[in-house]
TORPA-4810 file (N, C-alpha, C, O; in nm, 3 decimals):
<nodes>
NODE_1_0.082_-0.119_0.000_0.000_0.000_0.000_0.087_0.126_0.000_0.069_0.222_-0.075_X
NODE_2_0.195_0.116_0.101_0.293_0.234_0.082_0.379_0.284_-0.069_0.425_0.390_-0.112_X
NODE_3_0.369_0.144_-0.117_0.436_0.138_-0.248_0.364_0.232_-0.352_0.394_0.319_-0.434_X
NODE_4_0.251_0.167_-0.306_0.125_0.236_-0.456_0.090_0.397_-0.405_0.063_0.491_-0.480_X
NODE_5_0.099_0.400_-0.260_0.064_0.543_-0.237_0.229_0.620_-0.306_0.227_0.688_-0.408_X
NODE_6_0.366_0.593_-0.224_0.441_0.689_-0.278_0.445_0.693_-0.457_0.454_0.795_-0.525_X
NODE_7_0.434_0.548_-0.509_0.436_0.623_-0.659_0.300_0.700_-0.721_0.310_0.730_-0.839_X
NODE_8_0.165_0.737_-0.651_0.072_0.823_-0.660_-0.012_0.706_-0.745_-0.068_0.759_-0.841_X
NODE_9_-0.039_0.552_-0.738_-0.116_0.490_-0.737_-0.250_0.484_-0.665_-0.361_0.453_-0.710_X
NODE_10_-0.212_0.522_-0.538_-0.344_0.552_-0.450_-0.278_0.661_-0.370_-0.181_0.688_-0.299_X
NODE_11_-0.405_0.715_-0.428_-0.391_0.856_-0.306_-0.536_0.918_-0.218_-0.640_0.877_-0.270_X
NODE_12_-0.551_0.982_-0.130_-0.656_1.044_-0.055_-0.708_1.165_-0.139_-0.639_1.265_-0.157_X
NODE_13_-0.787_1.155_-0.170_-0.854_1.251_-0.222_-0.940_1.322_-0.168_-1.047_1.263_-0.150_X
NODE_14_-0.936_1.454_-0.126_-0.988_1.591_-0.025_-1.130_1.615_-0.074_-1.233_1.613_-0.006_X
NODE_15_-1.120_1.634_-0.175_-1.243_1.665_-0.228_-1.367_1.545_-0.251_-1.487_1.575_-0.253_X
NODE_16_-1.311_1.391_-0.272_-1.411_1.332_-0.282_-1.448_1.246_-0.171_-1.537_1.164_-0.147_X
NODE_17_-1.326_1.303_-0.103_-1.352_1.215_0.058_-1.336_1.114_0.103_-1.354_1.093_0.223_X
NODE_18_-1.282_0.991_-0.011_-1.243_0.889_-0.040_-1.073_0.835_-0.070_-0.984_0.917_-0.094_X
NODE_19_-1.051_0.703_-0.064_-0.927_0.689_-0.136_-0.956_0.658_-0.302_-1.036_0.577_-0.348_X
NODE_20_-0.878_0.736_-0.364_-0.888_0.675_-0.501_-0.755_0.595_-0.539_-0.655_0.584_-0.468_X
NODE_21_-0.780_0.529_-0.692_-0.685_0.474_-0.724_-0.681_0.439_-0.896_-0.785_0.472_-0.954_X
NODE_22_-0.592_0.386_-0.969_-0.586_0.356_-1.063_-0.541_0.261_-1.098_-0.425_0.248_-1.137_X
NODE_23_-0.667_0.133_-1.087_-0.686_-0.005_-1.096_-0.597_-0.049_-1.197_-0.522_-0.145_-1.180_X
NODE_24_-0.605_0.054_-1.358_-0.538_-0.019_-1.422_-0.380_-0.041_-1.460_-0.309_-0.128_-1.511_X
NODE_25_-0.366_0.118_-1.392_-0.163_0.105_-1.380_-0.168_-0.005_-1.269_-0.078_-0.088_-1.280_X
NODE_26_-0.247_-0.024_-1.170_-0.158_-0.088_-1.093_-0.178_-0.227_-1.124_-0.091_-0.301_-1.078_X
NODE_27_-0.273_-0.283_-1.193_-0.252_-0.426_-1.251_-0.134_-0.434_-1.376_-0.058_-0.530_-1.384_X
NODE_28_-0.131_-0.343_-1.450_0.014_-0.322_-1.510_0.120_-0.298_-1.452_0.215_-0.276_-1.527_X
NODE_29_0.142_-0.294_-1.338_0.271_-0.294_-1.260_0.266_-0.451_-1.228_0.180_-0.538_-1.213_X
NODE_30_0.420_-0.437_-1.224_0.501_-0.567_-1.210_0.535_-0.593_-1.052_0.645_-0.561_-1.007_X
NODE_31_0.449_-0.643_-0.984_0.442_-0.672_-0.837_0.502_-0.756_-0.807_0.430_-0.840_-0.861_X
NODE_32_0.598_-0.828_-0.753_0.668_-0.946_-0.725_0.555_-1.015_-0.628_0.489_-0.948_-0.549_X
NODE_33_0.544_-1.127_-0.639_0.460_-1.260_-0.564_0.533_-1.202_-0.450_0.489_-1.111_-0.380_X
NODE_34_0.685_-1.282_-0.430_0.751_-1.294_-0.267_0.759_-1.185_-0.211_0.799_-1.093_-0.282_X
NODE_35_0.727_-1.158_-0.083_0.743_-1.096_0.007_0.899_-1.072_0.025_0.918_-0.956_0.061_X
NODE_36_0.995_-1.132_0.014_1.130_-1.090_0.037_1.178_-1.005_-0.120_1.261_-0.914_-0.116_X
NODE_37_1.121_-1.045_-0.238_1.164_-0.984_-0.355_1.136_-0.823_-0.338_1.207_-0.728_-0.373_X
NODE_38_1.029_-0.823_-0.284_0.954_-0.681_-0.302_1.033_-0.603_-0.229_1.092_-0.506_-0.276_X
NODE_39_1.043_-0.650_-0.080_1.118_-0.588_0.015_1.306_-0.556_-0.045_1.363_-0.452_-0.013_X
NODE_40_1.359_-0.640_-0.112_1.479_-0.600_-0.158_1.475_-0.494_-0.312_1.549_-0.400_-0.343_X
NODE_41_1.373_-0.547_-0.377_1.384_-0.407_-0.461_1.323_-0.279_-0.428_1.350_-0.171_-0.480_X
NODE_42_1.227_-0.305_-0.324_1.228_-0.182_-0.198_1.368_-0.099_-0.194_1.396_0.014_-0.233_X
NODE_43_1.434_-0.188_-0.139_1.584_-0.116_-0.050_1.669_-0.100_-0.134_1.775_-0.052_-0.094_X
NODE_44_1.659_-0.124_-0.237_1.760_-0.078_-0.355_1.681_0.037_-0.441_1.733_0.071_-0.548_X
NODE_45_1.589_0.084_-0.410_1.547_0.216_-0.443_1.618_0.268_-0.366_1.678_0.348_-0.439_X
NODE_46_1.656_0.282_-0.267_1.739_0.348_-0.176_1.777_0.439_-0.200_1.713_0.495_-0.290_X
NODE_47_1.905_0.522_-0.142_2.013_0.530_-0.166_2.128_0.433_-0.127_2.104_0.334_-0.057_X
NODE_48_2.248_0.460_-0.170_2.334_0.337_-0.118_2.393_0.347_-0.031_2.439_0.248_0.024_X
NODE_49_2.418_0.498_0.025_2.438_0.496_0.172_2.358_0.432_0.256_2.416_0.383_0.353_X
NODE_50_2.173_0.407_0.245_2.106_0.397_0.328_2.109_0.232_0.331_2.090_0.165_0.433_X
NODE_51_2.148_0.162_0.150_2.159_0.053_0.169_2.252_-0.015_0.257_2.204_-0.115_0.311_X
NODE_52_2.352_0.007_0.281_2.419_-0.002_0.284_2.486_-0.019_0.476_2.570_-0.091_0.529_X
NODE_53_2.387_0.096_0.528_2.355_0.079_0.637_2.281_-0.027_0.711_2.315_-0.090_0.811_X
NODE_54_2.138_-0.036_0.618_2.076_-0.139_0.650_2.111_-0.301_0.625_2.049_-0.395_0.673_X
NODE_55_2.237_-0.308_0.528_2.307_-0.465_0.545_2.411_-0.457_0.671_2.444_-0.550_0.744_X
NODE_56_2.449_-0.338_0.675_2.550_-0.357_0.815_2.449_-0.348_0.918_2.489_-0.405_1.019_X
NODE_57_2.373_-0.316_0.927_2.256_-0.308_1.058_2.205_-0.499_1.065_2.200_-0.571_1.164_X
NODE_58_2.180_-0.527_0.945_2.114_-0.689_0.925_2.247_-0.776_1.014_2.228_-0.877_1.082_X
NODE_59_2.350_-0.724_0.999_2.461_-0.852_1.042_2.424_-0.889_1.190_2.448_-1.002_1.233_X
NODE_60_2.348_-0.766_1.290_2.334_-0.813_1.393_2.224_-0.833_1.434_2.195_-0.800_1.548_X
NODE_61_2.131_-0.895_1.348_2.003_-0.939_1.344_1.898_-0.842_1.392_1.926_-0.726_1.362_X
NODE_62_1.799_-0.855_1.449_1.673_-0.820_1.426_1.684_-0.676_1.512_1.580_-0.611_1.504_X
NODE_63_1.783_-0.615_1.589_1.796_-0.544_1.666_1.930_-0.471_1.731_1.991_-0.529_1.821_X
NODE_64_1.956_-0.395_1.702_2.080_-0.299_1.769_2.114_-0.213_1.845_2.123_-0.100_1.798_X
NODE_65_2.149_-0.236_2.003_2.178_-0.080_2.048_2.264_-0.007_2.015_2.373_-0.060_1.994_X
NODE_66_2.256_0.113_2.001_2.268_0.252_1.940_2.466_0.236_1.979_2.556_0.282_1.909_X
NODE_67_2.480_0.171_2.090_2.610_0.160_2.150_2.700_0.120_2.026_2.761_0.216_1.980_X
NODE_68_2.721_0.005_1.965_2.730_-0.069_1.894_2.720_-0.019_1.756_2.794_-0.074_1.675_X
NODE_69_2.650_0.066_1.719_2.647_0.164_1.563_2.699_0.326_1.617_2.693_0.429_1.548_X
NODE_70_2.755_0.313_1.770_2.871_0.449_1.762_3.019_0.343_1.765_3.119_0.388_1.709_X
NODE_71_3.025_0.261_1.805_3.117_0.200_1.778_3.196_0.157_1.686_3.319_0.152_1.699_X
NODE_72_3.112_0.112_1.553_3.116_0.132_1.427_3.173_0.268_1.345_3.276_0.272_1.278_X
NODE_73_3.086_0.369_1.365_3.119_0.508_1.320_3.249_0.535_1.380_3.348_0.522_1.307_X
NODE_74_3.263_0.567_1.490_3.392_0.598_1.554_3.526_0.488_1.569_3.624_0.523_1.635_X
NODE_75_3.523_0.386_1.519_3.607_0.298_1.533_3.644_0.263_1.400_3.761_0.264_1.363_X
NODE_76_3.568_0.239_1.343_3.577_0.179_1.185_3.505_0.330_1.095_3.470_0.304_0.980_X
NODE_77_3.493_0.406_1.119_3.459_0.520_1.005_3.342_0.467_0.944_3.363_0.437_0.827_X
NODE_78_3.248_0.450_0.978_3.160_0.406_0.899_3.030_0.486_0.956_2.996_0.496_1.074_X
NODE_79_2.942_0.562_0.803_2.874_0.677_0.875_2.746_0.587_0.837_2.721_0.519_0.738_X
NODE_80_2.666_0.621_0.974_2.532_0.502_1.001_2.418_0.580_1.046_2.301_0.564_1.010_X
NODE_81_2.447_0.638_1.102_2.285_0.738_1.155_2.271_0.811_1.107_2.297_0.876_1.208_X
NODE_82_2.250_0.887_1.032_2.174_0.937_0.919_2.139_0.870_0.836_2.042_0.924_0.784_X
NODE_83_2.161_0.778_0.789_2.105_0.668_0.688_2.028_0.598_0.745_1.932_0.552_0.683_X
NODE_84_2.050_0.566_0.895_1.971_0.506_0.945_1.814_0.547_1.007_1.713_0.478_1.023_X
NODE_85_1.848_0.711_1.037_1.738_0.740_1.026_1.625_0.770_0.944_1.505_0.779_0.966_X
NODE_86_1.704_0.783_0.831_1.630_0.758_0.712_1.557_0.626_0.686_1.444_0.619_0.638_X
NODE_87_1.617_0.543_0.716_1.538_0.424_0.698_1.441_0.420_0.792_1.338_0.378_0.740_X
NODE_88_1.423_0.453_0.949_1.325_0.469_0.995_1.185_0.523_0.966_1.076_0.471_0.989_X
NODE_89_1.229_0.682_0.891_1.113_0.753_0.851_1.072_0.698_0.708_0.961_0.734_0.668_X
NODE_90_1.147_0.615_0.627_1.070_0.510_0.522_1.025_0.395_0.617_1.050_0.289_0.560_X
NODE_91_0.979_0.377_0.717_0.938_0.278_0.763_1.022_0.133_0.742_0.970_0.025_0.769_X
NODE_92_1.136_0.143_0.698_1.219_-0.010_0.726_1.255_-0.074_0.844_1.252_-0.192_0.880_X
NODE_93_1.289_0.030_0.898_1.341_0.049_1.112_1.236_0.117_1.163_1.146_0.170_1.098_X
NODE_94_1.248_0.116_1.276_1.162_0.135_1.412_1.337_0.168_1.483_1.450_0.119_1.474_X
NODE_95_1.259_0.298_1.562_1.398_0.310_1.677_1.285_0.321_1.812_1.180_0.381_1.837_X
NODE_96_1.350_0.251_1.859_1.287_0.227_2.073_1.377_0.240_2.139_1.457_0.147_2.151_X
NODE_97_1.398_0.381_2.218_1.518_0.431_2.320_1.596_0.394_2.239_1.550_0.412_2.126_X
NODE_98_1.744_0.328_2.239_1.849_0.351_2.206_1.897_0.186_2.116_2.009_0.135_2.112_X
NODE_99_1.783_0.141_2.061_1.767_0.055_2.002_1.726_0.066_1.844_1.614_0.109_1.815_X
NODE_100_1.823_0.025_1.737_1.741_-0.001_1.620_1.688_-0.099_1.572_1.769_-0.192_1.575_X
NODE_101_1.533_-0.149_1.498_1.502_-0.281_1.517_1.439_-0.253_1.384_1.374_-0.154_1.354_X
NODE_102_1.473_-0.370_1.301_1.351_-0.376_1.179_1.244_-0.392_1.165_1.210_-0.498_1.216_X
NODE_103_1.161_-0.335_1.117_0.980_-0.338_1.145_0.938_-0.432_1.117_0.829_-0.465_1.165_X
NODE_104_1.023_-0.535_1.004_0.963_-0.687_0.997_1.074_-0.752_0.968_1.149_-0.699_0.886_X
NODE_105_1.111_-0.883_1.027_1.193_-0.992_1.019_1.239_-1.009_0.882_1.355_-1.021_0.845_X
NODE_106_1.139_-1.009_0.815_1.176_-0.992_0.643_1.279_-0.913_0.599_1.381_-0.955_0.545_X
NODE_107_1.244_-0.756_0.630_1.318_-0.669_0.543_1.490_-0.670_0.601_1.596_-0.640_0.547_X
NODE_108_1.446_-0.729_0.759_1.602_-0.747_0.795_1.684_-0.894_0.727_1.803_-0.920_0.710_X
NODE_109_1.582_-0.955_0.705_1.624_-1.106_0.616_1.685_-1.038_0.462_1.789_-1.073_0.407_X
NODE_110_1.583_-0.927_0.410_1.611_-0.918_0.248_1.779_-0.818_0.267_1.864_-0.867_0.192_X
NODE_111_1.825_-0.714_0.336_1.886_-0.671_0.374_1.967_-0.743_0.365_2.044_-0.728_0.270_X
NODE_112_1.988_-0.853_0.459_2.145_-0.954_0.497_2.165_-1.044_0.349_2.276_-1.069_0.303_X
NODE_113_2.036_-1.086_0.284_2.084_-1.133_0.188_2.141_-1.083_0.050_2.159_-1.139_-0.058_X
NODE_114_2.165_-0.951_0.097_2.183_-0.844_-0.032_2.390_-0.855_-0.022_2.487_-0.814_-0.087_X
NODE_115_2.372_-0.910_0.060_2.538_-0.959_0.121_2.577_-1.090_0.050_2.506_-1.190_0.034_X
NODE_116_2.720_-1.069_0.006_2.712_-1.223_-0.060_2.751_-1.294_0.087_2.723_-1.225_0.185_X
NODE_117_2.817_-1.435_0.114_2.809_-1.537_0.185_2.938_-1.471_0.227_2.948_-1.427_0.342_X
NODE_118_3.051_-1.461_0.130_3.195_-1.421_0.135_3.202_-1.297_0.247_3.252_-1.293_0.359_X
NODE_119_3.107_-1.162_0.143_3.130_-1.069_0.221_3.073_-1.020_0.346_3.113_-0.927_0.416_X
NODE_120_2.920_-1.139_0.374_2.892_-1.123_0.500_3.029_-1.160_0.625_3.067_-1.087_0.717_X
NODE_121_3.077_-1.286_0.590_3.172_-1.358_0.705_3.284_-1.255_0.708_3.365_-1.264_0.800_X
NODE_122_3.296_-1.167_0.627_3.444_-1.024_0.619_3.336_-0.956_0.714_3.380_-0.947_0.829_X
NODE_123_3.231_-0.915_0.702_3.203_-0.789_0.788_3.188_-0.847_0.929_3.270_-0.807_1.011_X
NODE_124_3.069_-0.963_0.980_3.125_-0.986_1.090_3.218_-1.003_1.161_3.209_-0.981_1.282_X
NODE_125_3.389_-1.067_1.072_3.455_-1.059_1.154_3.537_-0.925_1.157_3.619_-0.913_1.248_X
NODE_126_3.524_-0.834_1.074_3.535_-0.675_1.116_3.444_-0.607_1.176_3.475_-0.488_1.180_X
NODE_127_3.339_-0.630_1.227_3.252_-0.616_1.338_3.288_-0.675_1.483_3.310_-0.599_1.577_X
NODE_128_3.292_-0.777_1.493_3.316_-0.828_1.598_3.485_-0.800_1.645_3.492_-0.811_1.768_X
NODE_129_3.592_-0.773_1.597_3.716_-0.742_1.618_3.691_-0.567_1.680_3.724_-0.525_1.791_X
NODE_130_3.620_-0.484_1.561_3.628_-0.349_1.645_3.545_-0.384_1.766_3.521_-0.294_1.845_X
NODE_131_3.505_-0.486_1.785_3.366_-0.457_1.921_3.478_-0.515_2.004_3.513_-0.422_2.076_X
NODE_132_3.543_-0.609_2.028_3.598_-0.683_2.076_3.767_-0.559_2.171_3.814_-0.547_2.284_X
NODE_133_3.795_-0.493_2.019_3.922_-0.432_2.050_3.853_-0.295_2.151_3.917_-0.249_2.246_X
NODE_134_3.729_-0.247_2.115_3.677_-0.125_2.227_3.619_-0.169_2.342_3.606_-0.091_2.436_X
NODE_135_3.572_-0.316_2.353_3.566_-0.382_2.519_3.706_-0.381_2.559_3.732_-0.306_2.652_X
NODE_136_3.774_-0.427_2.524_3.947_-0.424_2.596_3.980_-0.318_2.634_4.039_-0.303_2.741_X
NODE_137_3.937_-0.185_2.528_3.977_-0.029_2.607_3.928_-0.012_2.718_3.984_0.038_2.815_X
NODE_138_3.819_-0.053_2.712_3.752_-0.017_2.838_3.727_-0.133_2.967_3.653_-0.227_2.938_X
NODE_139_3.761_-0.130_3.045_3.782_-0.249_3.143_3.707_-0.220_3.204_3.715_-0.315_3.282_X
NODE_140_3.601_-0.140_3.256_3.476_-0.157_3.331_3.323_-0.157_3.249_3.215_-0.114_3.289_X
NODE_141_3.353_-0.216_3.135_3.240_-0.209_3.027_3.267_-0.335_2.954_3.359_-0.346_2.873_X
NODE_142_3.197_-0.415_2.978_3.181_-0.515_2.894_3.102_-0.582_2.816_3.093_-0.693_2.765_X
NODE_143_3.023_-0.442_2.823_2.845_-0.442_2.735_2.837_-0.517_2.601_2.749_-0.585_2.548_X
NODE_144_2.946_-0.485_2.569_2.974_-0.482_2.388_3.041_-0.656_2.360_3.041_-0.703_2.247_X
NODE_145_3.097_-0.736_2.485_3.146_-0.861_2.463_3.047_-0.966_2.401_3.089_-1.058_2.330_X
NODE_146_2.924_-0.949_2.428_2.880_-1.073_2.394_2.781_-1.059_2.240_2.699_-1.136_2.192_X
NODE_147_2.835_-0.917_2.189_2.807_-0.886_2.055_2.942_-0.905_2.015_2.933_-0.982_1.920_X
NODE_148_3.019_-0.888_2.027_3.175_-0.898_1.939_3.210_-1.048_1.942_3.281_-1.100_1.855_X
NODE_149_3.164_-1.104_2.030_3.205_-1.291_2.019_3.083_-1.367_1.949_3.084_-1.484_1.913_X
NODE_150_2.974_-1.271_1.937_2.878_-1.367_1.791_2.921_-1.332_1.696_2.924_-1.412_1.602_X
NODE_151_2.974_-1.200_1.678_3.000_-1.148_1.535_3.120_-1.197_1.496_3.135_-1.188_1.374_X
NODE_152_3.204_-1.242_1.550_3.348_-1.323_1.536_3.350_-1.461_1.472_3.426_-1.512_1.389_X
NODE_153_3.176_-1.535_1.579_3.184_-1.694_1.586_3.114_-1.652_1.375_3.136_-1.713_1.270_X
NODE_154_3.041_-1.542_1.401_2.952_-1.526_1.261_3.072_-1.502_1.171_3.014_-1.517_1.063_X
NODE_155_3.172_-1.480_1.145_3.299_-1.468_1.086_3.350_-1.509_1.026_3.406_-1.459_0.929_X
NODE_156_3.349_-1.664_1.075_3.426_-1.792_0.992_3.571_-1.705_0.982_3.598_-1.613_0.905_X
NODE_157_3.636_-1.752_1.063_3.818_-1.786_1.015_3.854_-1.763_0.888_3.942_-1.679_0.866_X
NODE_158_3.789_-1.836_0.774_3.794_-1.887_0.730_3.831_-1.792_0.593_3.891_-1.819_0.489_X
NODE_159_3.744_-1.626_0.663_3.770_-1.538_0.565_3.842_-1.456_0.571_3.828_-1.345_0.519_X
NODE_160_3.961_-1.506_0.656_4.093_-1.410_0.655_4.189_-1.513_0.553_4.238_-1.623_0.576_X
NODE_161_4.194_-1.431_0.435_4.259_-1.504_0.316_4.427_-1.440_0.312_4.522_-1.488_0.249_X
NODE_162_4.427_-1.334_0.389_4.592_-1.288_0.386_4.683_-1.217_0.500_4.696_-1.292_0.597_X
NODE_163_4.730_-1.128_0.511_4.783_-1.052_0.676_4.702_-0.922_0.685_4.722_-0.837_0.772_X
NODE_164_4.626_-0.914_0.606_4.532_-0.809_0.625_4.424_-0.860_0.696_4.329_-0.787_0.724_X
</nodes>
């Protein structure tokens, strides 16, 4: 419905007091059946900053405190809130206090799979290393440990191919 309203498929109409619509563009539009198709060519309307956010947001599943995406920005340079709030006010995220969470399991599913296999296991384990190396700075904070040792185990070894 959001789809057909932003491209002006259905809109509210003031004057007739009703929703209208135009039955026949929108049976001429090319609707994907799956629920995950729609949702990924959703997010690639994007921008690619925002995409881009939202696959690094997917690595830590359905939910993120805010801790954890300054950690990111400030540790690894990687700019996330503003994109991310963007994705909120398109309705992809939901933010609750200091939490970002995807509004449906899906779009955080279509998100992670926009990752190949290779380059998901590179970002977790460059996720989980900066999380890992800013718990060690800090020795009375260990908030961030038991996100940096899933994102590590999520890693696979396997994708450190050189001394980099």
């Amino acid at each position: 419905m959001i789809s057909l309203s932003k491209d002006g498929l259905l809109r509210f109409s003031l004057s007739r007091r009703r929703w209208v619509w135009d039955e026949e563009k929108i049976q001429s539009r090319k609707i994907p059946d799956d629920v995950a198709t729609f949702l990924t060519s959703a997010i690639f309307k994007l921008s690619p900053d925002v995409q881009n956010a939202l696959c690094t947001l997917s690595c830590f599943g359905a939910a993120t405190d805010e801790a954890v995406i300054d950690v990111l920005e400030t540790d690894l340079g990687v700019n996330l809130k503003n994109a991310l709030e963007y994705a909120v006010s398109e309705g992809f995220l939901e933010k609750v206090d200091r939490n970002y969470q995807f509004s449906h399991d899906r779009v955080q599913e279509a998100a992670y799979n926009m990752l190949g296999f290779e380059h998901r296991a590179e970002m977790h384990l460059k996720y989980g290393i900066a999380l890992c190396l800013r718990t060690a700075k800090n020795d009375n904070d260990d908030s961030l440990l038991f996100t940096a040792v899933n994102q590590i185990n999520r890693g696979n070894l396997s994708a450190i191919s050189d001394s980099n």
